[in-house]
N, C-alpha and C positions, 0 to 999 in steps of 0.2 A: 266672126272668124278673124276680122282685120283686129280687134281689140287683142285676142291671144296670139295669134302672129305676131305683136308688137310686144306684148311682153314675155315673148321666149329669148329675143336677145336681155332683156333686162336681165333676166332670171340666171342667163347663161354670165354676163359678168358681175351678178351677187353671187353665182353660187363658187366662180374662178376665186374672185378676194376673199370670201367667207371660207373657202379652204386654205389658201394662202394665209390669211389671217390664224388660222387653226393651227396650221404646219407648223410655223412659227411659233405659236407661245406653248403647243405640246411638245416643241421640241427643246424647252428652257431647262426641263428637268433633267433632261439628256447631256446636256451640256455641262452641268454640274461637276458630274465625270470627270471631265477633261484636267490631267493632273497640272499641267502648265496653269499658274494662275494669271498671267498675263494676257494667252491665248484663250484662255476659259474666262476673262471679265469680257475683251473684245467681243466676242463671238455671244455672247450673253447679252450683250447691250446692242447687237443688233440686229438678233432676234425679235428681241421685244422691242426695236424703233420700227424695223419692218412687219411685225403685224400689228402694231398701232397704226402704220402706213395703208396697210391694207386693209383694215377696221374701217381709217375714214374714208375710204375710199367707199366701203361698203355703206356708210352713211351719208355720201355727197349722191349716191346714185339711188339710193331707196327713200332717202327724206321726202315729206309729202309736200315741203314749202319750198320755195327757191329762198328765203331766209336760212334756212338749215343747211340744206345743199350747199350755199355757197359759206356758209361758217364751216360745213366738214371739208369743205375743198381748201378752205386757207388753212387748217388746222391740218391734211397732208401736206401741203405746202412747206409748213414749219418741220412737220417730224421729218418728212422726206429730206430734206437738204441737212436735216439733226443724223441722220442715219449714214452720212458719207463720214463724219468721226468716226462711230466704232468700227468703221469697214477699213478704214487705212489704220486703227488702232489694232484692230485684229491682226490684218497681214503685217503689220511692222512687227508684232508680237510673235507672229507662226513661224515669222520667216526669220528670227534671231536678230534684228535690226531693235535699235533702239530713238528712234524717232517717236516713237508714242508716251516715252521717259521722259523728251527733251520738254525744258520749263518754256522756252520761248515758242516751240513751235503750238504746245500747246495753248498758251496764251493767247498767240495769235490767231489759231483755230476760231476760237473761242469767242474774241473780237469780229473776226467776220461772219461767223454764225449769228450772231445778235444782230450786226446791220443789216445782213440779210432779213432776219426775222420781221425785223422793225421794218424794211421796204413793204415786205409781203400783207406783214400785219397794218400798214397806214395807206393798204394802196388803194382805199375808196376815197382817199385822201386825193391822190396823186396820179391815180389810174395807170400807171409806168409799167405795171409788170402784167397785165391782163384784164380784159373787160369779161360780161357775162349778161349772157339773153340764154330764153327759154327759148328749147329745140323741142322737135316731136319726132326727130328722125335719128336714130334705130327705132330709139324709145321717147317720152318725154325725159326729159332731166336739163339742168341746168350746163346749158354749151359755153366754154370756155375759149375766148378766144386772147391768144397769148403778145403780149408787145413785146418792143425792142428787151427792154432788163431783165424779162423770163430768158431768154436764150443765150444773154452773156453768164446768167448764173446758172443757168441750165449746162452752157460749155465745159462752166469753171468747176459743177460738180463732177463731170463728165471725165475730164481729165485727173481730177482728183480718184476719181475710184480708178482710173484706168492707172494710176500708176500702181494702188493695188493689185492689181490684177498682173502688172509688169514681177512683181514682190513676189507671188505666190509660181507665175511662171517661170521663174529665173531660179526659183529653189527647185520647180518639179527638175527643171530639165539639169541640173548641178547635183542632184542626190542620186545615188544608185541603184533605189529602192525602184520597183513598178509604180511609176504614179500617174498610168495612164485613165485609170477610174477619176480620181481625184482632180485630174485636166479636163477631163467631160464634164464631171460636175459645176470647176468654177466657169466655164467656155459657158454650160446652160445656166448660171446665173448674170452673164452680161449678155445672153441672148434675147431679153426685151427691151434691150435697145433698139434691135431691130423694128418689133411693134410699136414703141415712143414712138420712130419718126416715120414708121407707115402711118400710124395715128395722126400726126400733124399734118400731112402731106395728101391725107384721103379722106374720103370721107368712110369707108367700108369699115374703120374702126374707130370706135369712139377717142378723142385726143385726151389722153391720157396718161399718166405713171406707168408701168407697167413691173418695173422695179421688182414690188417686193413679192411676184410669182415668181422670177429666179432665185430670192434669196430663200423663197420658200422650199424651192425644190431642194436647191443647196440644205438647206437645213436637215429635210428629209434623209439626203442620201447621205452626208455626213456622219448623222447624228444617231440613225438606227439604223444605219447596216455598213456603212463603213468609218466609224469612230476609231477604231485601233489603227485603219490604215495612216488616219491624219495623225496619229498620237506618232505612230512609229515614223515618220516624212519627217515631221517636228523634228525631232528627236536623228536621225540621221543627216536632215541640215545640219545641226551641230560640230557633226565630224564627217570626215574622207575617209573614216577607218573601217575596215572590216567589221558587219554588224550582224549574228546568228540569233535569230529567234525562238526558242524553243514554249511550247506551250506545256499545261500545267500535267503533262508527263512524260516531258524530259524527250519529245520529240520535236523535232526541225517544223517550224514553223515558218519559218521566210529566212531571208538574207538577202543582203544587199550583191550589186556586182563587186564590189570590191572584195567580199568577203568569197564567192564564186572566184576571184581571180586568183586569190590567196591558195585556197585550197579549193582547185579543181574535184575534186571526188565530189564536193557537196553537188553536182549538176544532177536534177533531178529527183534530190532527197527529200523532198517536203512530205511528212509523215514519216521520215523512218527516225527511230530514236540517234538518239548524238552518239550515244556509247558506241553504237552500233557502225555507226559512217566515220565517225572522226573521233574513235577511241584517247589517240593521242588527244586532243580538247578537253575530252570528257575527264579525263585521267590530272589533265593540267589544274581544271578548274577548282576539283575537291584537294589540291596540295595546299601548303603553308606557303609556299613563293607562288602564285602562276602565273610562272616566266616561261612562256614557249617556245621553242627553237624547232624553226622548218627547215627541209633540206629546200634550196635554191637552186637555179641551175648551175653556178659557178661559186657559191658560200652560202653557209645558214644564215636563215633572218631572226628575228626575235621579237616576239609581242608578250608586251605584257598586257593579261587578261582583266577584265573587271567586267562583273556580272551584276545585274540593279533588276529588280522585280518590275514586269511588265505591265499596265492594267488599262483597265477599258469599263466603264461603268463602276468605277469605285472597288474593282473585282480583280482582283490579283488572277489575269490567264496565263501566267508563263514567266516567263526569264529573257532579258535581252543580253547576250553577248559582245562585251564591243573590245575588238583587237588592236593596242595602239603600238604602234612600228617602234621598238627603242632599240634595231641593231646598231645603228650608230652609237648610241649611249654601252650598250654594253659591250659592243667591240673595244671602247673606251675601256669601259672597268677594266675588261681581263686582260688589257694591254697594260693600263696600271698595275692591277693583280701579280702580272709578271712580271715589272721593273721593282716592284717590291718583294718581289722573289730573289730575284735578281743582285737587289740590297741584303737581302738576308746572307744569302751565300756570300755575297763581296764579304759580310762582316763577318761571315764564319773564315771567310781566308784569312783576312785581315788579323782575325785575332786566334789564330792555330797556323796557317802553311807561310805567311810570310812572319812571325813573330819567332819561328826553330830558328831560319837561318839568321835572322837578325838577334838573335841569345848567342847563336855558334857566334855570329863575326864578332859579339862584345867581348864574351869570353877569350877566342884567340885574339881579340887585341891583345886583353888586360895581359894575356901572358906574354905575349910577344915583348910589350912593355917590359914585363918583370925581367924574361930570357933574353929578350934581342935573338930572337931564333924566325928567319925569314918562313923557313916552316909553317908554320903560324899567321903570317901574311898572306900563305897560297891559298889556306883554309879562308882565311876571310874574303880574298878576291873572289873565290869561289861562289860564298854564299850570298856576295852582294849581285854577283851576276844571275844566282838562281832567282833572288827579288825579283833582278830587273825581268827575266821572264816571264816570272810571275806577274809583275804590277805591267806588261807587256799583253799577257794575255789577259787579264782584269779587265782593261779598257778596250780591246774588242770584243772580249762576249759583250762588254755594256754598249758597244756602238751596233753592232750585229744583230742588236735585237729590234733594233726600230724600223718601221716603215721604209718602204723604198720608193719614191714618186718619181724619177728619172731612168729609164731603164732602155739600152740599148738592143739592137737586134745583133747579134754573136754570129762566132763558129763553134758551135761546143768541141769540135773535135781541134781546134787551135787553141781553143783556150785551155784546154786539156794538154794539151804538145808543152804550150807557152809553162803551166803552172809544173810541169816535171822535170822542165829546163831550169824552175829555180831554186829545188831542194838537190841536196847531196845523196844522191842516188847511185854512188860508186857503182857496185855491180851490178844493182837493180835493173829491172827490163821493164819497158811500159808495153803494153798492146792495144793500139783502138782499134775494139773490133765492130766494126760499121761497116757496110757498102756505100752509105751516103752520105752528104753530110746535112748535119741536122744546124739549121738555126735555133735560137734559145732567145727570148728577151729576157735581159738580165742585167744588174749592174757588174761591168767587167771587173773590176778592183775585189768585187767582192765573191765572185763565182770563183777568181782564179784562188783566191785564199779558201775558200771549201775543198778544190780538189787539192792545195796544198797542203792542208790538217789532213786529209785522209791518205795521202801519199804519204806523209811524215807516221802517222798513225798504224800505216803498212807495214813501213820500216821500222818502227820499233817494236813490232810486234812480231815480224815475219823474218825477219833477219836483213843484213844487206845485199845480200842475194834475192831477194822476193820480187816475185813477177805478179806486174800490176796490169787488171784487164780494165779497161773503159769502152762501155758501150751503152746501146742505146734499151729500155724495158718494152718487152711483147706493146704493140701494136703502138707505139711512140710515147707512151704514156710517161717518158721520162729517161732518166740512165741511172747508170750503176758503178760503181766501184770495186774492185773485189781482187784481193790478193789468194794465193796457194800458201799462206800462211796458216799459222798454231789456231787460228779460227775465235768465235765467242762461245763459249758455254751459253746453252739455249738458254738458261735461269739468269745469267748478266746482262742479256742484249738488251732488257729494259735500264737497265745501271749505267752502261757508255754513256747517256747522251746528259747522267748527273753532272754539276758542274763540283771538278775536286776527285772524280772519281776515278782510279788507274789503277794497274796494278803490275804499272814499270817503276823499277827503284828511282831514277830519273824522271818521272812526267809529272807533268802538272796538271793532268787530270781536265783539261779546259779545252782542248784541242777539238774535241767531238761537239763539247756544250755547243763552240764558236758555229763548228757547222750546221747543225739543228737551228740555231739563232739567224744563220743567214739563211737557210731555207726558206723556216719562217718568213725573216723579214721581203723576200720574195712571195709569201704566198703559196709555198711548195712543204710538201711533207719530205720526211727523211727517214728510212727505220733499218734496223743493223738484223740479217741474216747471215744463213750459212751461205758459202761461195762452193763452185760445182767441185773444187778442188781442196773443199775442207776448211779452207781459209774463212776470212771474216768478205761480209759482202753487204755494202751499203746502198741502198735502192732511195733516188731521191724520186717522189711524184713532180710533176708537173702538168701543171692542168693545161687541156686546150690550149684555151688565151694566150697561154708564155711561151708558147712552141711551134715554130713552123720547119717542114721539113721539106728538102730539093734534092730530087736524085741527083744524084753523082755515079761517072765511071772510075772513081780511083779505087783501086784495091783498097784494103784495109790495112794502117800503118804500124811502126813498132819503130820505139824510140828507146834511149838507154841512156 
């Protein structure tokens, strides 16, 4: 009885390493998989050092001679300290770091790997790194007792893997994706350190490696039942950007938090097809641009999409999704877009509405010349001052249309007073009709010349008698302009805001452009309706953000 009571512990730590050992090299073909080849050489080479590890372990505790035993105990010795390379080559590799590239760091690896090996392998030489006598207690086997230079190289592997281990926590907790499985998994591969140094410190367990039963489990859980999660982790370090997984039919598979923050609807979707939950996506993906534009709470964003096949065993399951942020870049473009619009038109003026009057003023020179008829002069002072209007209003639609980064808090209804005070309004009547007065953040130079293009635009359309109303649009969402004038034909109100477009013998057709241009360059919309009295009536948006409003007791004013 005492002979088989002594060997059920033996039996119980051959048959712990003899399946670690196992784990480990049936898990090699599994690894193969892994499309990273950086991550897939790491993770391969320390598989097969940890169940080589584990191998000799199983041959320093079953050999029948203390000559063998202690040859397979220096033979882990070697692999074991060989096995802390591809663990920091691995995580340097999972976790997008390129330390396992660098020439020197590997050189130096490399160098202290061999003096180590050479201490371990010369120390019946030198006895510096551990003695060994024959024990009978759990079992017989060859007792290991460790000196000073086992424990500094022991430290120095110690912190070597733990800064691994720093590598692969610092991605889980930086990526978006669930990588609470994959923190269990590597936490129970540095959890036989605990045993190392219960081992050393007792005698209830044999002093021993214990190593490569976490790497094994690691292996296990990694390799056959959650390999796509590391593929997809990998792969999500990469980027901050929104990531949709779809599997091999076109159903939501995972996502990251970022891509749940993006478009809230996906909470809860895993299983339902893409078409289905995020039509707009599905719709973007299969186009010739997929440029997608979200609404925002204050302005659209814009990702452009790019979709790469997903795999996991060499096995194409799905499609990965990944959304990268270019609203910046393309508020760019179509900012550009419109200054070469912008160009277009200037040289459509340039070479049609300012090229008449300057033909008129060459022609009444030359006659003037010929006659000496002052006549002839009035014609030409004329047409040089319609230029100057012209090349007048030129240069503000071109300044009106840019960004505004300085913007003050108003009185709309002062600045509204102020901009009627400085056109020729002879008979014309103004009405603000408000009870309160409304604040507006806006640059004031440039608000007052909007209500002045649409006052001037009143008058020439309404007569000089036209009654001009300003007030504030249903629920503050902005104001309005609107005269009891000859009104727009519904089929023009998209044609006003053309630059050049009129249809007074006298206008320059630029007046309206200018106003749309400083909306814009506010950030506000502008669109031309009917007014309640028939006239023309221009409703500018303002969002929230540019608009705050404070009651007031004054009546509502009227100015002339």
């Amino acid at each position: 009885m005492l002979e088989q009571s002594q060997s059920l512990p033996e039996f119980a730590y051959l048959l712990l390493f003899g399946i670690s050992a196992l784990c480990c090299f049936g898990s090699l073909h599994r690894v193969r998989s892994i499309e990273h080849d950086d991550t897939r050489r790491g993770l391969y080479w320390l598989l097969l050092a940890s169940g080589g590890w584990a191998a000799s372990h199983v041959g320093y505790l079953a050999a029948p001679t203390t000559g063998l035993q202690y040859a397979f105990f220096v033979i882990g010795l070697c692999i074991g300290i060989a096995a802390v390379g591809p663990w920091l080559y691995f995580c340097s590799a999972y976790t997008g770091r390129s330390l396992h590239r660098n020439g020197t760091v590997r050189r130096t690896a490399v160098a202290v790997f061999l003096v180590i090996v050479a201490l371990k392998v010369t120390n019946p030489a030198h006895g510096w790194y551990f003695t060994a006598e024959p024990a009978t207690f759990p079992f017989p086997y060859l007792e290991i007792h460790h000196e000073p230079l086992h424990w500094v190289v022991m430290a120095f592997a110690y912190a070597l893997s733990f800064v691994g281990f720093f590598m692969l926590l610092e991605l889980f907790a930086r990526v978006s994706f669930d990588t609470r499985i994959l923190f269990a998994l590597v936490a129970l591969t540095g959890l036989p350190v605990v045993f190392d140094v219960f081992g050393a410190v007792s005698t209830v367990l044999v002093d021993i490696t214990y190593s490569p039963v976490g790497v094994a489990a690691f292996a296990v859980g990694v390799c056959y039942v959650h390999l796509d999660r590391l593929q997809l982790v990998r792969m999500a370090g990469e980027t901050d950007d929104p990531v949709i997984i779809l599997d091999d039919r076109e159903r939501i598979r995972d996502y990251n938090a970022s891509a749940l923050e993006s478009f809230p609807s996906l909470a809860d979707s895993v299983g339902t097809p893409l078409e289905e939950q995020l039509p707009t996506v599905s719709s973007t993906i299969e186009s010739s641009d997929p440029l997608l534009e979200t609404a925002d709470a204050t302005e659209p964003k814009f990702y452009r999409i790019s979709v790469n096949p997903f795999s996991a065993d060499r096995t194409r399951i799905g499609r990965a999704i990944s959304f990268t942020d270019v609203t910046s870049r393309e508020r760019y473009r179509r900012k550009l877009e419109a200054k070469n619009e912008r160009l277009e038109e200037f040289a459509g003026v340039v070479s049609h509405d300012l090229r008449n009057p300057l033909t008129v003023a060459q022609g009444r020179t030359q006659l003037a010349i010929a006659e000496a008829d002052t006549d002839h002069l009035e014609a030409v002072v004329d047409a040089h001052d319609r230029m100057e209007v012209l090349i007048d209003e030129l240069l503000s639609l071109a300044r009106e249309g840019n960004s505004i980064d300085e913007l003050e808090r108003l009185d709309l209804s002062a600045v509204a007073r102020r901009s009627w005070e400085m056109i020729d309004a002879e008979r014309a009547e103004l009405v603000l009709e408000t009870d309160r007065e409304v604040a507006i953040e806006a640059d004031p130079e440039r608000l007052q010349q909007l209500f002045e293009n649409l006052y001037r635009n009143a008058l020439e359309h309404g007569g000089r008698d036209v009654t001009v109303v300003v007030g504030e649009l249903p629920d503050g969402a902005g104001f309005f302009v609107e005269d009891d004038g000859t009104g727009i034909a519904p089929e023009r109100r998209s044609e006003v805001f053309d630059a050049g477009y009129t249809t007074a013998s006298n206008g320059t057709g630029f007046g309206l452009p200018i106003v749309e241009e400083i909306a814009t360059g506010h950030g506000w919309t502008v669109r031309a309706t009917a007014g309640r009295d028939g006239g023309a009536r221009f409703e500018v948006a303002v969002p929230p953000d540019s608009r705050r409003v404070a009651r007031s007791t004054s009546p509502p004013s009227e100015g002339t």
